[in-house]
N, CA and C atoms of all chains as a GROMACS GRO file, in nm:
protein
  540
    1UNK      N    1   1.366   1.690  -1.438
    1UNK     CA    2   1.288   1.568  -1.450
    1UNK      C    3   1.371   1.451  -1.397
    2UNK      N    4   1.303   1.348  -1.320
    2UNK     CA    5   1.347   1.248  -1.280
    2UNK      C    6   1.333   1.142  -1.325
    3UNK      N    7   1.408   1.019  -1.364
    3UNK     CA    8   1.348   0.930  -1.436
    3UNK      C    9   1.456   0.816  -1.396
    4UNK      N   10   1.423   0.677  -1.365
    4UNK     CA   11   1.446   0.566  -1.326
    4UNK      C   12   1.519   0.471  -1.442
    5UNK      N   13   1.637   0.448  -1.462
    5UNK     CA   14   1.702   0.402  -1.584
    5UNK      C   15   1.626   0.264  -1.641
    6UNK      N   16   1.640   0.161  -1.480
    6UNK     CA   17   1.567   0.077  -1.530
    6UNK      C   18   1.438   0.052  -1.612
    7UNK      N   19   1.363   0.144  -1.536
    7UNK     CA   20   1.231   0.161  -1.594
    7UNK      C   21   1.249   0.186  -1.750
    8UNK      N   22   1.308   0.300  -1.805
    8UNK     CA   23   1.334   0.271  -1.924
    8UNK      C   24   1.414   0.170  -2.023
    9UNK      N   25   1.486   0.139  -1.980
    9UNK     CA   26   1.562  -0.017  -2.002
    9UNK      C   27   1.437  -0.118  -2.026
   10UNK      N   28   1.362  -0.166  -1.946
   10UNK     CA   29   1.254  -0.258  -1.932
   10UNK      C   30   1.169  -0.247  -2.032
   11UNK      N   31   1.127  -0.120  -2.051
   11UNK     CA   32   1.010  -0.063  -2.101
   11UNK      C   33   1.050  -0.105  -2.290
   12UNK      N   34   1.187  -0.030  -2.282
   12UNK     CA   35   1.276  -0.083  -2.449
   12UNK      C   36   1.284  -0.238  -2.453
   13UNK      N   37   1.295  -0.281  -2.398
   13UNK     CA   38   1.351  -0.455  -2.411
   13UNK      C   39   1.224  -0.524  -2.358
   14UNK      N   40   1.123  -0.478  -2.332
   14UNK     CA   41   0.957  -0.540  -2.311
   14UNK      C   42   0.950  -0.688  -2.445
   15UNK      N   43   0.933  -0.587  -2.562
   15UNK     CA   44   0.874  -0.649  -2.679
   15UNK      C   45   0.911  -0.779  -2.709
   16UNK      N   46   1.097  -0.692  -2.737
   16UNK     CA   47   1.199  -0.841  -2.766
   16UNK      C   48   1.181  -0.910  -2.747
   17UNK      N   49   1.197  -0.952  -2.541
   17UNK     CA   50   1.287  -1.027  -2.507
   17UNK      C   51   1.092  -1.130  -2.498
   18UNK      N   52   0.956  -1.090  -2.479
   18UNK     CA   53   0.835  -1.166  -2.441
   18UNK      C   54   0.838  -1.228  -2.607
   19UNK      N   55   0.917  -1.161  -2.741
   19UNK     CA   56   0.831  -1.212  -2.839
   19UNK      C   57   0.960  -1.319  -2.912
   20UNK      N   58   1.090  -1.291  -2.844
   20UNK     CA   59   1.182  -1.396  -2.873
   20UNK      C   60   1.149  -1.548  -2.787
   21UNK      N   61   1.095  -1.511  -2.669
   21UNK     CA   62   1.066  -1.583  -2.535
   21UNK      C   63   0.959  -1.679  -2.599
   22UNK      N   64   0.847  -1.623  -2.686
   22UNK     CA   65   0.734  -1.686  -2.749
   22UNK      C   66   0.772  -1.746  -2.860
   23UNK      N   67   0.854  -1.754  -2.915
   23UNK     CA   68   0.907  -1.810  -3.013
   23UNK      C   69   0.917  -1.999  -2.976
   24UNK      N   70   0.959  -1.961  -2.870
   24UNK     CA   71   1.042  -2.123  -2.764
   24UNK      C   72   0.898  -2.156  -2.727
   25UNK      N   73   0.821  -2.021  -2.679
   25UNK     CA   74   0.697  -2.127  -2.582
   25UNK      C   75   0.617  -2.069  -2.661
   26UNK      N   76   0.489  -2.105  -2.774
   26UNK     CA   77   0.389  -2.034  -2.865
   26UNK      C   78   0.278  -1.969  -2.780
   27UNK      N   79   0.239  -2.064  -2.636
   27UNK     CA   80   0.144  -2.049  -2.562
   27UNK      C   81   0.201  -1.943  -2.464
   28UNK      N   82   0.293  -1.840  -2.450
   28UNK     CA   83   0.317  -1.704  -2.380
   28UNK      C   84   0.206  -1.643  -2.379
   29UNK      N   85   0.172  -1.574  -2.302
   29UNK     CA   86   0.042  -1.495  -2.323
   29UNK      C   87   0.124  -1.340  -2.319
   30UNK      N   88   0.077  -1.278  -2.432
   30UNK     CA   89   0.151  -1.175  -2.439
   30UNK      C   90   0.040  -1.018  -2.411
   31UNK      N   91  -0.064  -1.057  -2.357
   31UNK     CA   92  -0.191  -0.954  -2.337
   31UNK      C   93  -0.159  -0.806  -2.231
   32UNK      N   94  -0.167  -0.692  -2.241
   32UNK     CA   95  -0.174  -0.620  -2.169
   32UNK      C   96  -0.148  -0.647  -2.024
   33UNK      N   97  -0.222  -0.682  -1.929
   33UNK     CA   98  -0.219  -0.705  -1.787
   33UNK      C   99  -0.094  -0.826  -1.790
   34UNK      N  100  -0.038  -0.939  -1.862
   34UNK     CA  101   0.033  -0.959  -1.872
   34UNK      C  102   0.153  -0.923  -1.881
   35UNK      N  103   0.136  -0.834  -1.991
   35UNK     CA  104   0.253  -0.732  -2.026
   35UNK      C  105   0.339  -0.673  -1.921
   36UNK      N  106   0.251  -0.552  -1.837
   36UNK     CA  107   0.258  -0.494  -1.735
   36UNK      C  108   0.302  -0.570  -1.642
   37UNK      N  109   0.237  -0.678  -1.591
   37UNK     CA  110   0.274  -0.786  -1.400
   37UNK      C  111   0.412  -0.810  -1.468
   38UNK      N  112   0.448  -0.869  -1.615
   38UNK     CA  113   0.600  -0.901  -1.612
   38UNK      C  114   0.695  -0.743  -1.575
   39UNK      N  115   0.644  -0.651  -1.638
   39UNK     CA  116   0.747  -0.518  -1.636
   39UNK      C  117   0.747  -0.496  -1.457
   40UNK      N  118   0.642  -0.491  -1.412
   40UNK     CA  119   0.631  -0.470  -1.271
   40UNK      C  120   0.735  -0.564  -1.212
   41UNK      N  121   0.721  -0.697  -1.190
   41UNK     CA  122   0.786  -0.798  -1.184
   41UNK      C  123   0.939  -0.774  -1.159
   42UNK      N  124   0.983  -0.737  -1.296
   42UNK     CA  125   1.131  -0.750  -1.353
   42UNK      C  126   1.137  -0.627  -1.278
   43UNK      N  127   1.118  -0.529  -1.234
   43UNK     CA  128   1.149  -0.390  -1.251
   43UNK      C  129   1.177  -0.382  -1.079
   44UNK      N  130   1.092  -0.499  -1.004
   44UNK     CA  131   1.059  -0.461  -0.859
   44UNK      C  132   1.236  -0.562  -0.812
   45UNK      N  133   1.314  -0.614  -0.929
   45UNK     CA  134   1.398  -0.692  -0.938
   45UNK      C  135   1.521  -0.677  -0.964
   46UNK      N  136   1.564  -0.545  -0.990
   46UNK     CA  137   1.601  -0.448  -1.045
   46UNK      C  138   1.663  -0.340  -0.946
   47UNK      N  139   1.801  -0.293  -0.920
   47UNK     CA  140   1.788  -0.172  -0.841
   47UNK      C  141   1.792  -0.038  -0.891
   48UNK      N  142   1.723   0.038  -0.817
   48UNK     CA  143   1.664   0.179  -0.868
   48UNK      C  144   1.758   0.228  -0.917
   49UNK      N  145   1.760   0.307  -1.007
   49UNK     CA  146   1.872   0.390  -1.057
   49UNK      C  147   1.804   0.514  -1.108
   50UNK      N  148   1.775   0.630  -0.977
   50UNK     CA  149   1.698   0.773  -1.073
   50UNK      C  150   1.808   0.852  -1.088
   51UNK      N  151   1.762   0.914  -1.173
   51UNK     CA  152   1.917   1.020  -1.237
   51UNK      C  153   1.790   1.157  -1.300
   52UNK      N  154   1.865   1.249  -1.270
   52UNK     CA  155   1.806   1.386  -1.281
   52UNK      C  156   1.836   1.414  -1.442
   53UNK      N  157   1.727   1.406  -1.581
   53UNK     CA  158   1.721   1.445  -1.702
   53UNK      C  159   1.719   1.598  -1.746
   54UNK      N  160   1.802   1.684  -1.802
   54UNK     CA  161   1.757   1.787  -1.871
   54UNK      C  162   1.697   1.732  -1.955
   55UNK      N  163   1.732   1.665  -2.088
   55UNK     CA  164   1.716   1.649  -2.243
   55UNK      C  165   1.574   1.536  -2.195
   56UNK      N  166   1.526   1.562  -2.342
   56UNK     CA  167   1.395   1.486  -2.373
   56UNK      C  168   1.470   1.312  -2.389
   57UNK      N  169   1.582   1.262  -2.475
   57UNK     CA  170   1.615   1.204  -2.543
   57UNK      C  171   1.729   1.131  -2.454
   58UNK      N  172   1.721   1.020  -2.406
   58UNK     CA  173   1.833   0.968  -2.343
   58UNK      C  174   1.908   0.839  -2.410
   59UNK      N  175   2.008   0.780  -2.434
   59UNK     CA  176   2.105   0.722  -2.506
   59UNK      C  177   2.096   0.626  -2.453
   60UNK      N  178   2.029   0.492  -2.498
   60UNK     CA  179   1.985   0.356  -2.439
   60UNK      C  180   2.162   0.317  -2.416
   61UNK      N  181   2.210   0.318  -2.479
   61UNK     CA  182   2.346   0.303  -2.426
   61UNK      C  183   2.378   0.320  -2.321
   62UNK      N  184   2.384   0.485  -2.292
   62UNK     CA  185   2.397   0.541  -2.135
   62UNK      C  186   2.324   0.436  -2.029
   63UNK      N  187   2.221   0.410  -2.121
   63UNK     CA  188   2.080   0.334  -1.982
   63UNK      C  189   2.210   0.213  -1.953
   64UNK      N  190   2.189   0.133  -2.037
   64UNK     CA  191   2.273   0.028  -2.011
   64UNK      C  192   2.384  -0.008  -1.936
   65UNK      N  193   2.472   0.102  -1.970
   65UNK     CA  194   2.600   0.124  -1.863
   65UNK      C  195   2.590   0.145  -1.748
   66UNK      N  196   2.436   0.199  -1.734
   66UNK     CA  197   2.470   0.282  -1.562
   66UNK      C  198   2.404   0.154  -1.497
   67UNK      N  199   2.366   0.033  -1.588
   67UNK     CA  200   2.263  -0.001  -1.433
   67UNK      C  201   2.340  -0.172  -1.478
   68UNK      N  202   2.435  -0.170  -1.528
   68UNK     CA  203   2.511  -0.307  -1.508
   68UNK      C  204   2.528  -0.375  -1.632
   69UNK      N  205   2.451  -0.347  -1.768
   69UNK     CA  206   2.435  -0.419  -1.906
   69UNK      C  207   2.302  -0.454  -1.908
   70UNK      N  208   2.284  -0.483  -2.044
   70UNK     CA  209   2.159  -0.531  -2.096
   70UNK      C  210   2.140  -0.671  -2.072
   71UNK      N  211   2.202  -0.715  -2.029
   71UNK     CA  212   2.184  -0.879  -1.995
   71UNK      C  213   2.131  -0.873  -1.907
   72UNK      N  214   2.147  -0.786  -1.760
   72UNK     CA  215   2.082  -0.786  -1.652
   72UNK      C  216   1.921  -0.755  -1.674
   73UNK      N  217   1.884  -0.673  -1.769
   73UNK     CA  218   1.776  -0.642  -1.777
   73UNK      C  219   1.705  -0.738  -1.865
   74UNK      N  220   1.748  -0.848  -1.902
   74UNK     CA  221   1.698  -0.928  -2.027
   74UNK      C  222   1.668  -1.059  -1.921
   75UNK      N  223   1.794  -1.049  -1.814
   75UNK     CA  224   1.732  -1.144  -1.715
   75UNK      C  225   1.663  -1.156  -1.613
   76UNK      N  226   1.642  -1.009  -1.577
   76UNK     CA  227   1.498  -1.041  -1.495
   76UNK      C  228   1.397  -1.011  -1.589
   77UNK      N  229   1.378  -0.977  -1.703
   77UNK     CA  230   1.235  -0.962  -1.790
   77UNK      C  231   1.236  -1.088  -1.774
   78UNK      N  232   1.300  -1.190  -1.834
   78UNK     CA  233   1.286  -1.346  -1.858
   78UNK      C  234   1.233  -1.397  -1.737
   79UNK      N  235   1.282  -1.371  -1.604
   79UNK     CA  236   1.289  -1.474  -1.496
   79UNK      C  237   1.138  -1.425  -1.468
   80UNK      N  238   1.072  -1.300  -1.490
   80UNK     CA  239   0.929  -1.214  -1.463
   80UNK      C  240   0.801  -1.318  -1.546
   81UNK      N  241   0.892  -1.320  -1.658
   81UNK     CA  242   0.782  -1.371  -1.778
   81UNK      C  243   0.748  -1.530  -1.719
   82UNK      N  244   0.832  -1.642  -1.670
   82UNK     CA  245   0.834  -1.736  -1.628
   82UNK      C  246   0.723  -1.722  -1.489
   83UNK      N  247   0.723  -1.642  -1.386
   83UNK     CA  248   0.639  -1.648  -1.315
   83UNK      C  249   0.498  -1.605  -1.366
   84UNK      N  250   0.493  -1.493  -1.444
   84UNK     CA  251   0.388  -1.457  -1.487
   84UNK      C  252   0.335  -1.596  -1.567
   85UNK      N  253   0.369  -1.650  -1.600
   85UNK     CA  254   0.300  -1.758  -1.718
   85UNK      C  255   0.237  -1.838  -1.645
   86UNK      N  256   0.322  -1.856  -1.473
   86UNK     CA  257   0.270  -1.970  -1.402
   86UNK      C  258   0.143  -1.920  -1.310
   87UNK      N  259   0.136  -1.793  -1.328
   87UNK     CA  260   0.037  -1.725  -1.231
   87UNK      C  261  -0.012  -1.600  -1.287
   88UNK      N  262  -0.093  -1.651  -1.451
   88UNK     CA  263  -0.160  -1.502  -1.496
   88UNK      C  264  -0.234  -1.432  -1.425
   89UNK      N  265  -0.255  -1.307  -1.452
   89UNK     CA  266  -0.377  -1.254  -1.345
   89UNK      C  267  -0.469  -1.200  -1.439
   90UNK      N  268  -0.468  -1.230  -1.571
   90UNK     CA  269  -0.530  -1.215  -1.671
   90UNK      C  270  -0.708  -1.271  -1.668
   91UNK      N  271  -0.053   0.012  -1.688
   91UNK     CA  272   0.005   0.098  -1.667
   91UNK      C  273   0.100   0.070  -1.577
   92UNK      N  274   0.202   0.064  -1.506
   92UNK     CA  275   0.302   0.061  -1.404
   92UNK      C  276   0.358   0.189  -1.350
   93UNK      N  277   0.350   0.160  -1.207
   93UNK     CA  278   0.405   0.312  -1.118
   93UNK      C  279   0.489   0.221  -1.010
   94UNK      N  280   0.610   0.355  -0.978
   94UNK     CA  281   0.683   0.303  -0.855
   94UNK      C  282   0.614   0.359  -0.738
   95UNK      N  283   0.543   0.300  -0.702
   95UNK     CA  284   0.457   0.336  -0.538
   95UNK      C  285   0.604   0.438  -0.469
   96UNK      N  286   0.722   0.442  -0.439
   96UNK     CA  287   0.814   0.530  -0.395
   96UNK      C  288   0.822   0.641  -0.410
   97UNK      N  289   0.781   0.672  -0.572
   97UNK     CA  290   0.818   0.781  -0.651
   97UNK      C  291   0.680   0.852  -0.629
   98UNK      N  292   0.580   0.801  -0.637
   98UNK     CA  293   0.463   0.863  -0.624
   98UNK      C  294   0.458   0.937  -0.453
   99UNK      N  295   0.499   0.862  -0.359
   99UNK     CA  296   0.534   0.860  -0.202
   99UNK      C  297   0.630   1.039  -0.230
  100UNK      N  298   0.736   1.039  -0.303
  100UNK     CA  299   0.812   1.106  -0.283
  100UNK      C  300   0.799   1.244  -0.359
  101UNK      N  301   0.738   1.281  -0.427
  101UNK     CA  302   0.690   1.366  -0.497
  101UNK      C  303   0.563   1.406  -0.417
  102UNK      N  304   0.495   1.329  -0.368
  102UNK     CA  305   0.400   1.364  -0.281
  102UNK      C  306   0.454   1.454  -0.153
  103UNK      N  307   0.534   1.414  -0.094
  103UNK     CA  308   0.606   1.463   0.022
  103UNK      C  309   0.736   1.575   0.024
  104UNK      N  310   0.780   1.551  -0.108
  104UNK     CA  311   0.904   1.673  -0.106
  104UNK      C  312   0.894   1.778  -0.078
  105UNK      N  313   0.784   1.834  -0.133
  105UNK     CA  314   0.776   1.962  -0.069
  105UNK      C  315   0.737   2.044   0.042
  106UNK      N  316   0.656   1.925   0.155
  106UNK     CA  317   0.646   1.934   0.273
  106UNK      C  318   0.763   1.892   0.334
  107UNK      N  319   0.846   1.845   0.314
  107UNK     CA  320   1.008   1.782   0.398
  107UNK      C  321   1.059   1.911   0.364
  108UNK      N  322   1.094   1.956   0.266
  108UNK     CA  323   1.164   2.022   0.207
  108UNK      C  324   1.155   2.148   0.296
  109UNK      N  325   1.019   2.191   0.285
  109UNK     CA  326   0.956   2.321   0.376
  109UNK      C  327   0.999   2.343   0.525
  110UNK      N  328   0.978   2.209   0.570
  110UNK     CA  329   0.970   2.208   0.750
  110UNK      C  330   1.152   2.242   0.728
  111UNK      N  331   1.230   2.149   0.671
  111UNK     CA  332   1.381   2.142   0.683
  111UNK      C  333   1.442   2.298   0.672
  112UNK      N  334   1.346   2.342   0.585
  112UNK     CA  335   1.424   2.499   0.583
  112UNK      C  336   1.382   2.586   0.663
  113UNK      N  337   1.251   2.538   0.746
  113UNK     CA  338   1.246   2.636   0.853
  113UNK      C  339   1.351   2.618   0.945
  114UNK      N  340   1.440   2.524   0.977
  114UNK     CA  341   1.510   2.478   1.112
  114UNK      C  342   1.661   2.541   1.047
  115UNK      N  343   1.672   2.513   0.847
  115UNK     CA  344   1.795   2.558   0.791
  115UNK      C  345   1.748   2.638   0.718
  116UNK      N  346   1.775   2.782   0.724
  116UNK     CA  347   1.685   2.849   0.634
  116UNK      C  348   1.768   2.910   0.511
  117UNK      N  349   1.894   2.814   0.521
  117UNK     CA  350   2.014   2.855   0.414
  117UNK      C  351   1.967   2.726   0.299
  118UNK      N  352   1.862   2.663   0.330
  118UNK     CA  353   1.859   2.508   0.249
  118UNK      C  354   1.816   2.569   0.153
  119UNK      N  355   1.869   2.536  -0.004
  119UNK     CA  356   1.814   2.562  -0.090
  119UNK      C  357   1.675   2.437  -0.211
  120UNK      N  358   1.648   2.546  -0.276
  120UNK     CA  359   1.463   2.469  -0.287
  120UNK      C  360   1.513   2.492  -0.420
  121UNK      N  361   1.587   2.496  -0.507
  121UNK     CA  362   1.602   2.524  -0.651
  121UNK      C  363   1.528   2.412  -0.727
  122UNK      N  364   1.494   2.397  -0.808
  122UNK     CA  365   1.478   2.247  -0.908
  122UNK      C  366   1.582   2.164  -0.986
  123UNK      N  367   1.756   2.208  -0.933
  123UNK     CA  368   1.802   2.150  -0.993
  123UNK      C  369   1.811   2.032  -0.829
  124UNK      N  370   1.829   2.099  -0.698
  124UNK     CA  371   1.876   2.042  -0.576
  124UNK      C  372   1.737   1.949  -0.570
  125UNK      N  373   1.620   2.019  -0.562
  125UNK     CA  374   1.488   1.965  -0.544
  125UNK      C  375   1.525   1.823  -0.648
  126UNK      N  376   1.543   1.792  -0.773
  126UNK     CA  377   1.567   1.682  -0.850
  126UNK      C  378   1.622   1.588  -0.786
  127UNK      N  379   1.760   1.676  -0.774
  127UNK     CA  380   1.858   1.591  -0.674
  127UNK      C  381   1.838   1.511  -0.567
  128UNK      N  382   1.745   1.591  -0.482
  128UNK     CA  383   1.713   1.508  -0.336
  128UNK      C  384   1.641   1.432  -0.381
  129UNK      N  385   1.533   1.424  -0.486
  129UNK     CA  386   1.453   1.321  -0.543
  129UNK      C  387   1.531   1.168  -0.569
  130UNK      N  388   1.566   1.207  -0.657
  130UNK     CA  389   1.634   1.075  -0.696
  130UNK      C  390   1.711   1.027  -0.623
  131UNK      N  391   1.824   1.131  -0.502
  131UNK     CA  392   1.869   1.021  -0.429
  131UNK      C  393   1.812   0.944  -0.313
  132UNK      N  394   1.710   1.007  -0.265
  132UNK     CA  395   1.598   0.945  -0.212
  132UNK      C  396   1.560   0.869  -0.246
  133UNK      N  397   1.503   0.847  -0.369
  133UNK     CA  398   1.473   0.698  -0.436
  133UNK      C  399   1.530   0.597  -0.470
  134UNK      N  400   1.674   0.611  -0.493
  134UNK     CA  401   1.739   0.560  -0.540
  134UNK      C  402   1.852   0.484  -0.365
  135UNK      N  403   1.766   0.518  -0.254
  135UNK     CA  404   1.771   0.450  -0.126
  135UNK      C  405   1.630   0.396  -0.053
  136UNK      N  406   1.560   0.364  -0.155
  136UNK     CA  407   1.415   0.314  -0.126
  136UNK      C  408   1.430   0.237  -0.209
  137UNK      N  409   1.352   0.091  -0.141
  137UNK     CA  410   1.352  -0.008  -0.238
  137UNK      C  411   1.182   0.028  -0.340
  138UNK      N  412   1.245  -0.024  -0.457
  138UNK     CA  413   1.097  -0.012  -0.559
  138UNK      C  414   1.011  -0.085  -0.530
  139UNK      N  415   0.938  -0.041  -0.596
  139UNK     CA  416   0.770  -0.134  -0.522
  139UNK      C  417   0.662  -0.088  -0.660
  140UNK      N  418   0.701  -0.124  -0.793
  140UNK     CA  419   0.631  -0.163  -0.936
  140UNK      C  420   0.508  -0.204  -0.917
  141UNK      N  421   0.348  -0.172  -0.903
  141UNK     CA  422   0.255  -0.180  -0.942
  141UNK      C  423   0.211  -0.186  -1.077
  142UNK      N  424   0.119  -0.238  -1.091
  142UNK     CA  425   0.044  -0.218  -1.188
  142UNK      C  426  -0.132  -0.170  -1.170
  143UNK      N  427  -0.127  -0.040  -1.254
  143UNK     CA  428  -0.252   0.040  -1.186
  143UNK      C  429  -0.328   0.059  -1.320
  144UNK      N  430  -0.483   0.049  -1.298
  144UNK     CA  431  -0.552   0.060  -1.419
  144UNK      C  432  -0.623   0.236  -1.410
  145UNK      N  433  -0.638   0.238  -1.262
  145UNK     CA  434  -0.694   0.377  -1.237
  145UNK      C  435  -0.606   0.464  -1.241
  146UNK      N  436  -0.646   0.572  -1.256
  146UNK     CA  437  -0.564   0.707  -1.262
  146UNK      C  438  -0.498   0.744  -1.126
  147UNK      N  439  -0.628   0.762  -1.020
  147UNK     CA  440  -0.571   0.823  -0.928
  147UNK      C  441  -0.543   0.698  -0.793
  148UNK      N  442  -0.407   0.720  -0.736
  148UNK     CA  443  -0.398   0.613  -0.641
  148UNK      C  444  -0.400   0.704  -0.497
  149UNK      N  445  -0.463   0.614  -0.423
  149UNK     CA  446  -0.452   0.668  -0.280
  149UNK      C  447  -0.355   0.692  -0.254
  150UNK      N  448  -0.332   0.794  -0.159
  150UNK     CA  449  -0.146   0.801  -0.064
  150UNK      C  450  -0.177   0.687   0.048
  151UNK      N  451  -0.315   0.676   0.106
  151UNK     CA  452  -0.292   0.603   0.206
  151UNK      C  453  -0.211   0.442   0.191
  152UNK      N  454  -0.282   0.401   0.017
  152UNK     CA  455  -0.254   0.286   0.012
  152UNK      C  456  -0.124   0.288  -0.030
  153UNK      N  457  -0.024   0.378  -0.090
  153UNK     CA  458   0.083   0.404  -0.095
  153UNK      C  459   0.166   0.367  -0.007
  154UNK      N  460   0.131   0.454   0.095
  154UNK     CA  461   0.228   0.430   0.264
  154UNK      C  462   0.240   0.326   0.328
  155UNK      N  463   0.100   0.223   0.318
  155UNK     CA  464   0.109   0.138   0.333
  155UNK      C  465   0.164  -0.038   0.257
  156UNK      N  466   0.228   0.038   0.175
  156UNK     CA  467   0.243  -0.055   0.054
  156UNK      C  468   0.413  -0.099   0.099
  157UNK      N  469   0.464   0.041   0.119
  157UNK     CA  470   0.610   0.087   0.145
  157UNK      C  471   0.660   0.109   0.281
  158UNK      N  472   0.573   0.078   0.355
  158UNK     CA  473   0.603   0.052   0.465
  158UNK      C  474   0.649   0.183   0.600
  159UNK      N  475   0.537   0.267   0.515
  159UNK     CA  476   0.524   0.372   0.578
  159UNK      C  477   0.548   0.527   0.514
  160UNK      N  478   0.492   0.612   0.574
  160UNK     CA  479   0.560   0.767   0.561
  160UNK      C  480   0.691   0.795   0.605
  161UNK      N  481   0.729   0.765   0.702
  161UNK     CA  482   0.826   0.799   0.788
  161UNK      C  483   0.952   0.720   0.712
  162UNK      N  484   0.930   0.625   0.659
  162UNK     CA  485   1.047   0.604   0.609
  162UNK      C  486   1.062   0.677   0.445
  163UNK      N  487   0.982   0.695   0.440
  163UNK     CA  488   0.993   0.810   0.265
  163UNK      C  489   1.066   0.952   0.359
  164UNK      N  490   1.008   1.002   0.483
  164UNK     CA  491   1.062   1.097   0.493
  164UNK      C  492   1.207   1.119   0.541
  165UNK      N  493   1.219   1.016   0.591
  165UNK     CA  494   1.367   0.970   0.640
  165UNK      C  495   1.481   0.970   0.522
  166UNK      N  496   1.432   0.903   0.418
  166UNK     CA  497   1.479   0.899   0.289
  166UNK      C  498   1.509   1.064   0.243
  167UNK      N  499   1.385   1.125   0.229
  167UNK     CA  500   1.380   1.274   0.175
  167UNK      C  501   1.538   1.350   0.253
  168UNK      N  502   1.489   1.332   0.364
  168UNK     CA  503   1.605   1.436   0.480
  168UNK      C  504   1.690   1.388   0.456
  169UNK      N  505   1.759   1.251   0.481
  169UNK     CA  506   1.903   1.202   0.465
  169UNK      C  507   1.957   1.275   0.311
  170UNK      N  508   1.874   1.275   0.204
  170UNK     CA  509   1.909   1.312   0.076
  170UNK      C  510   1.883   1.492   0.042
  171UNK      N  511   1.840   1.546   0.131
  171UNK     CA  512   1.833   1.688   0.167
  171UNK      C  513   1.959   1.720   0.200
  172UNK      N  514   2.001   1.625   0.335
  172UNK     CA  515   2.109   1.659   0.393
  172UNK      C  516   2.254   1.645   0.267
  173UNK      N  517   2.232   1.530   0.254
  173UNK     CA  518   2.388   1.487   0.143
  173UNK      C  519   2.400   1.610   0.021
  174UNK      N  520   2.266   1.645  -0.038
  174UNK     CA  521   2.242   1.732  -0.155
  174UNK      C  522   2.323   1.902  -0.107
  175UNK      N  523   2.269   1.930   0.026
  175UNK     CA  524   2.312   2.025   0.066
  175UNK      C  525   2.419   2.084   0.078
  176UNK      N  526   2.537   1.973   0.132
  176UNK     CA  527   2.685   1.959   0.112
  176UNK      C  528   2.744   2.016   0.002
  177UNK      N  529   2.663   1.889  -0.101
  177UNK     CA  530   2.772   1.883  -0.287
  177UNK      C  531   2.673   1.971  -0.355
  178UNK      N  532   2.571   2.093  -0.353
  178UNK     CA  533   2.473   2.088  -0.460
  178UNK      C  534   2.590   2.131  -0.589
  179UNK      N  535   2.462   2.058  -0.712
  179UNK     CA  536   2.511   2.087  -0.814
  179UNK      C  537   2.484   2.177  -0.919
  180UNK      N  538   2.362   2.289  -0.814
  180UNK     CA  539   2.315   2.417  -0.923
  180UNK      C  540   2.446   2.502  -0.965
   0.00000   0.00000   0.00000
């Protein structure tokens, strides 16, 4: 199985980083198609990192290390969510 | 929902690259640990291209054209056929 680190990185740190983000701005729109254009967004922002899985279960840790830290991934969710707000497609 | 238009491109095509390459090398091996392998490093030399899709099934055409072609997914495939072939790691 093949699977894209970032993508899972993004996918874990989705919730957080839109519902810490809403905290600052109340008016975030946090809706489905929203949801998604930010993950798309952040993710197209992001360089690929596929790595070949035996195990079901991968070690968000591991994720983290291989693709630069969690900060990187916290900053393009953020910089995603900012465009998305200015251009819902909702 | 979110898909990497690449990954969909490349899974689509592996096993036709894969096929033609071993008619010309017929020592190339097709295992699923090498087959993984050429996957991801193929992708992981394609830039991502994150959609967001509500339908199930997506065209290939609109795929290819999204990414800027077939020929460069297959270019991708072979270069990562070739490197895999060298180091495999079955």
């Amino acid at each position: 199985m093949i699977v894209n680190y970032p993508e899972l990185a993004v996918k874990e740190l989705i919730d957080e980083v839109l519902n810490s983000y809403s905290l600052k701005y109340s008016d975030t729109c946090k809706c489905e198609r929203c949801r998604n254009d930010i993950m798309a967004l952040a993710l197209n922002n992001l360089p690929a990192k596929y790595v070949v899985t035996d195990h079901g279960r991968i070690y968000t840790k591991a994720i983290y290390d291989q693709i630069g830290g969690k900060a990187q991934v916290i900053a393009a969710i953020t910089a995603a969510i900012q465009k998305v707000q200015k251009n819902p497609r909702h």
